[in-house]
N, C-alpha and C positions, 0 to 999 in steps of 0.2 A: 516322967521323963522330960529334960530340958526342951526347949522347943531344936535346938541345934541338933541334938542329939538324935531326936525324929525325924529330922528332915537328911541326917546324914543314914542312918536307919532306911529312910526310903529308898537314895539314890541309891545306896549297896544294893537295893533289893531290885531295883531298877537296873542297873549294871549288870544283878546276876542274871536278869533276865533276857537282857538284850544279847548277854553274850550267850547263853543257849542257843536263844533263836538262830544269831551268828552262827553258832558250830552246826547246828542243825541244817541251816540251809545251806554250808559249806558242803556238811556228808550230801545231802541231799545231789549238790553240784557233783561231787566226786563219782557219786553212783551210776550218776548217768553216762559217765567219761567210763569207764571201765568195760563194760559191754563192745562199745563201738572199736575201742583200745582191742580187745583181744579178738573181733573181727580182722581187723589189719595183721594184727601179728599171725592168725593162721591164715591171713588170705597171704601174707609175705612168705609162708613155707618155712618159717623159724620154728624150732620148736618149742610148744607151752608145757611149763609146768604148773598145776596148780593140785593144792594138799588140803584139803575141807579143814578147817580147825589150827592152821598150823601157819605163822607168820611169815611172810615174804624173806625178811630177815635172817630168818630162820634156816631157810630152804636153801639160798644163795649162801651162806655161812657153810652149812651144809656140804653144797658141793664143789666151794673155794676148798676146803680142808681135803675132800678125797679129790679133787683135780691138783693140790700139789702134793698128795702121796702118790700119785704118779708119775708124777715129775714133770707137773706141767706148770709154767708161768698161773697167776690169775691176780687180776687188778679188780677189785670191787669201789667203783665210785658212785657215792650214792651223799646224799646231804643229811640223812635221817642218820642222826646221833645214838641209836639205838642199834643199830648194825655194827657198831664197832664191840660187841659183846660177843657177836657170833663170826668177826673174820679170825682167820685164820692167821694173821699177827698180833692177834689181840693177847 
């Protein structure tokens, strides 16, 4: 193998790895926000939905579709480009 060639070989291997660690400690970050998150939300008296196995996306998709069969207004604004599968204008 060329000398170029291996040393582009490494940094791939080098990049795939640093961006694992990256995502890794990204969830890592995430997991610990979530606990204290849904503290607040039932110390605030709102109510939680959560569904073991079943995407957030999903859930709110969900009950945008039966909140306008009953003829109610609902605005889903969310940034995650993966929700527009499950609104209800989609």
């Amino acid at each position: 193998m060329p000398a170029s060639s291996t040393r582009e070989a490494r940094l791939s291997a080098t990049r795939c790895t640093h961006n694992t660690r990256r995502t890794d400690r990204h969830a890592d970050d995430l997991g610990a926000q979530v606990e204290p998150l849904l503290d607040a939300i039932r110390a605030s008296g709102w109510p939680l939905l959560q569904i073991e196995g079943v995407e957030a996306d999903d859930v709110i998709g969900t009950l945008a579709r039966e909140a306008e069969k009953r003829g109610l207004r609902c605005v889903i604004s969310t940034g995650d480009k993966d929700s527009r599968n499950s609104s209800p204008t989609a």
